[in-house]
N, CA and C of each residue as an Amber inpcrd file, in Angstrom:
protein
   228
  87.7170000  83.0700000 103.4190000  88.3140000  84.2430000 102.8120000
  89.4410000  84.7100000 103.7280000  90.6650000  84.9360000 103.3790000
  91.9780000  85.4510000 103.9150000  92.0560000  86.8860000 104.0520000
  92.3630000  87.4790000 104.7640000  92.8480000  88.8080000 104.8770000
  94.1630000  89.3490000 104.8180000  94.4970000  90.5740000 103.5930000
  95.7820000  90.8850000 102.7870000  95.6530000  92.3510000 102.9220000
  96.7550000  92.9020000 104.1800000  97.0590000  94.1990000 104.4850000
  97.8390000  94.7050000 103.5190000  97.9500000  95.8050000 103.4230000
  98.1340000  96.3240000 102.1460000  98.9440000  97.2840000 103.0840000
 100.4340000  96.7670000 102.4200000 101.5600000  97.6860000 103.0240000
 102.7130000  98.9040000 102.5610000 103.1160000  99.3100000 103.0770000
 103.9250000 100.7220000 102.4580000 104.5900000 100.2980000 101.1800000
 104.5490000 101.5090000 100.3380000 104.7740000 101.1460000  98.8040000
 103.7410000 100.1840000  97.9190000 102.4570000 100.0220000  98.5420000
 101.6510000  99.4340000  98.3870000 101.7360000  97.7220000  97.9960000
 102.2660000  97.4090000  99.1360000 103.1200000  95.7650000  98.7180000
 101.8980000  94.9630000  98.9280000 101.2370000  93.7940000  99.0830000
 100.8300000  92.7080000  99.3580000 101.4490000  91.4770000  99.8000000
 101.6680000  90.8590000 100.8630000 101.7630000  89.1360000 100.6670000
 100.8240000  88.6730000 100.6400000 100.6820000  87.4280000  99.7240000
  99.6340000  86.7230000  99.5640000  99.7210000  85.3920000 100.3890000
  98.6380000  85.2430000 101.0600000  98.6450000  83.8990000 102.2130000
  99.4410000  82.4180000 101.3250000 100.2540000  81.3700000 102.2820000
 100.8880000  80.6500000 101.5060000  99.5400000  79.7900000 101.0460000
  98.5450000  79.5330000 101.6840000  97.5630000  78.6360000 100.8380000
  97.4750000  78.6550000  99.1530000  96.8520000  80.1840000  99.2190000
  96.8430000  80.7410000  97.9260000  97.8730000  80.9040000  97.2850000
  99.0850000  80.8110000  97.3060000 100.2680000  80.4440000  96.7550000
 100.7280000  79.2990000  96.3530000 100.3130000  78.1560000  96.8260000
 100.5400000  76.7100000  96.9300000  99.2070000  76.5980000  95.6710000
  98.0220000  76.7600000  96.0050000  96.9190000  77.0990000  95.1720000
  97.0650000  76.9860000  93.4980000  97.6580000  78.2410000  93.6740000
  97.7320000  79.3120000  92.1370000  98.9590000  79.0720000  91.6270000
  99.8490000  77.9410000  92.3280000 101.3350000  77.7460000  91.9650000
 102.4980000  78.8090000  91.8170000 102.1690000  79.5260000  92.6070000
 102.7770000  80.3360000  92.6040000 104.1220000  80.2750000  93.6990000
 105.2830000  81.5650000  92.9260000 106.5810000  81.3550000  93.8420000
 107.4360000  82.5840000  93.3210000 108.2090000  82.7540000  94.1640000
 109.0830000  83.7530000  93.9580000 109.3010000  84.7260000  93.1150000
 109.3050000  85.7520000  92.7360000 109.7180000  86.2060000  91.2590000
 108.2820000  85.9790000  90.4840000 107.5970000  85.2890000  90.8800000
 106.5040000  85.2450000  89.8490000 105.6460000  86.8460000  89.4050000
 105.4030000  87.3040000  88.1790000 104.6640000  88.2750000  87.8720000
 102.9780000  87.7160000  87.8450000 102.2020000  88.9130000  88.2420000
 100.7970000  88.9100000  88.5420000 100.0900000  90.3080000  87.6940000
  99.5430000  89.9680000  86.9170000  98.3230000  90.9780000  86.1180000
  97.1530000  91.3510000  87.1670000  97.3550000  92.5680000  87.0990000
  96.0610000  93.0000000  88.8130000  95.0730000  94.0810000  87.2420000
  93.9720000  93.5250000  87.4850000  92.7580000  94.3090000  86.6320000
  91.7420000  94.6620000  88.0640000  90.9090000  96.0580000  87.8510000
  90.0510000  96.0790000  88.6370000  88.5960000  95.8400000  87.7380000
  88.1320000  95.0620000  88.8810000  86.7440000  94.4260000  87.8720000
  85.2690000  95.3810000  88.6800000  84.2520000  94.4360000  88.4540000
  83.0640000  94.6860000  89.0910000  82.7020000  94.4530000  90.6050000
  83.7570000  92.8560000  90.6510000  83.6940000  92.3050000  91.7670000
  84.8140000  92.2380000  92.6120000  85.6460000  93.5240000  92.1260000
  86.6710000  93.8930000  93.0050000  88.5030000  93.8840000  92.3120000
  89.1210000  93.1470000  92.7610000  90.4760000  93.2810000  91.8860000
  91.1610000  92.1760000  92.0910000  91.3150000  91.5210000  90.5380000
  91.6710000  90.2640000  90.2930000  93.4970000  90.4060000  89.8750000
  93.8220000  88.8360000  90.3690000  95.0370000  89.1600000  90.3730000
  95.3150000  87.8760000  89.8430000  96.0040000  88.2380000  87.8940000
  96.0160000  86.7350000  87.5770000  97.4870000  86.6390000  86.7020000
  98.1160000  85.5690000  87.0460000  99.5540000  85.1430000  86.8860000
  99.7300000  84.9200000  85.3280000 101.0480000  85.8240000  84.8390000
 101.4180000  86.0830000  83.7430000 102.6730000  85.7830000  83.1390000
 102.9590000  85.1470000  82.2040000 104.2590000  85.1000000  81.7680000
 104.6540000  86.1830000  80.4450000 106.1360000  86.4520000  81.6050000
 106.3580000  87.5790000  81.2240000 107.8710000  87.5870000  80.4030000
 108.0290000  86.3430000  79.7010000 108.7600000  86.2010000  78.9840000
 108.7560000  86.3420000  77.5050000 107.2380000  85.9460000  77.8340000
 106.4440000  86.2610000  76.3160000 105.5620000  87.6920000  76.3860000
 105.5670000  88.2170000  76.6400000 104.9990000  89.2580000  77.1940000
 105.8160000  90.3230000  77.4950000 105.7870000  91.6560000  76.7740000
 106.4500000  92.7700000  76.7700000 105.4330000  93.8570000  76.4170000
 105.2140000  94.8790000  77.2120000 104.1930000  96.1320000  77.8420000
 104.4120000  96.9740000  76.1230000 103.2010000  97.5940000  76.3550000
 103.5150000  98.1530000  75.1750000 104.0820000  99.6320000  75.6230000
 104.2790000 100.5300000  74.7690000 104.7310000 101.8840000  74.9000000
 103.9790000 102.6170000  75.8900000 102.5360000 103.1820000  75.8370000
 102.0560000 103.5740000  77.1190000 101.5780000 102.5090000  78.0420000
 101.9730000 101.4330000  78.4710000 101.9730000 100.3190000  79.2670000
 103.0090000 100.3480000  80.0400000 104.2010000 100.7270000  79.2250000
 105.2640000 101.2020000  80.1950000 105.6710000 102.2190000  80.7450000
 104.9150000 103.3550000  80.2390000 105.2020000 104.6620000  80.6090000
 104.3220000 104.6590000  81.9020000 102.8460000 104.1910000  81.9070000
 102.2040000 104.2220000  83.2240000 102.5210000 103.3790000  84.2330000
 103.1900000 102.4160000  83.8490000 103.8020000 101.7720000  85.1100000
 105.5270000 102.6990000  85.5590000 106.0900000 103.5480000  84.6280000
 107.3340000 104.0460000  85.3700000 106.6280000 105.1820000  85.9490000
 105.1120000 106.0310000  85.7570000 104.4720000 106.7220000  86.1810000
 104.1750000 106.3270000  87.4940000 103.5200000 105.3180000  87.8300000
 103.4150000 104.4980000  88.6440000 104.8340000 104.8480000  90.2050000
 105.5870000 103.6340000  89.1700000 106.5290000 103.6130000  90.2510000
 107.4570000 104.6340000  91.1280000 107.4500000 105.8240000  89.7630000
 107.6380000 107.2470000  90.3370000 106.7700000 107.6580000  91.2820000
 105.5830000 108.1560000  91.0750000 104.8670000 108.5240000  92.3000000
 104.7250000 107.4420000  93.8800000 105.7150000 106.0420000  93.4880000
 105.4520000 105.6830000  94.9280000 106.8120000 105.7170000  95.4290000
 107.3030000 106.0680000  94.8190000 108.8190000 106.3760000  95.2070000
 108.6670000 107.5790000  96.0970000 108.1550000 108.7950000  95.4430000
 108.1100000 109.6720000  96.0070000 107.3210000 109.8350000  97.2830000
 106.2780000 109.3610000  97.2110000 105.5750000 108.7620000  98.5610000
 105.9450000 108.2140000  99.8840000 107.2510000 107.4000000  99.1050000
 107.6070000 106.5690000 100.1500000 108.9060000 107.2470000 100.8760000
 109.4460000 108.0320000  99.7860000 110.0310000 109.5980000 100.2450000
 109.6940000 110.3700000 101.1380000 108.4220000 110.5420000 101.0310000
 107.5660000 112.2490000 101.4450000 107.6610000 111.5010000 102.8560000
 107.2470000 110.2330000 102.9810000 106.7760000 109.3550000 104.6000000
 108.0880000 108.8210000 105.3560000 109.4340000 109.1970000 104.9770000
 110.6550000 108.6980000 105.8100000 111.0220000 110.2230000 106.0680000
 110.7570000 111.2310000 105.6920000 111.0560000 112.5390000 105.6490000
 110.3670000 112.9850000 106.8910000 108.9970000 112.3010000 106.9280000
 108.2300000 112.6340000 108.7140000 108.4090000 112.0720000 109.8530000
């Protein structure tokens, strides 16, 4: 099991194993659900795939409040 610090603006890198793994690369989009057994993170194409109306409102909800966060913490 790898260990994934969880950094300002709440970023992640994911170890290159698990990248090489899951085929993953650059630019790639990731679906994060929280489950029973913690929070799964599974690769999405997002070409075919467009958020619905409150799908997008909670993610610009989202990104607003870490904006501001990340505001409130260069301000100290």
């Amino acid at each position: 099991m790898t260990l994934v610090k969880l950094r300002r603006a709440a970023q992640i890198t994911l170890p290159l194993a698990i990248r090489r793994a899951a085929r993953l690369k650059e630019g790639d989009y990731l679906e994060a659900e929280v489950t029973k057994a913690g929070i799964l993170l599974r690769p999405v194409s997002v070409d075919r795939r467009e958020p619905t109306p409150d799908e997008e409102a909670e993610i610009l909800a989202v990104v607003d409040e870490e904006r501001k966060d990340y505001a409130d913490e260069r301000r100290r």
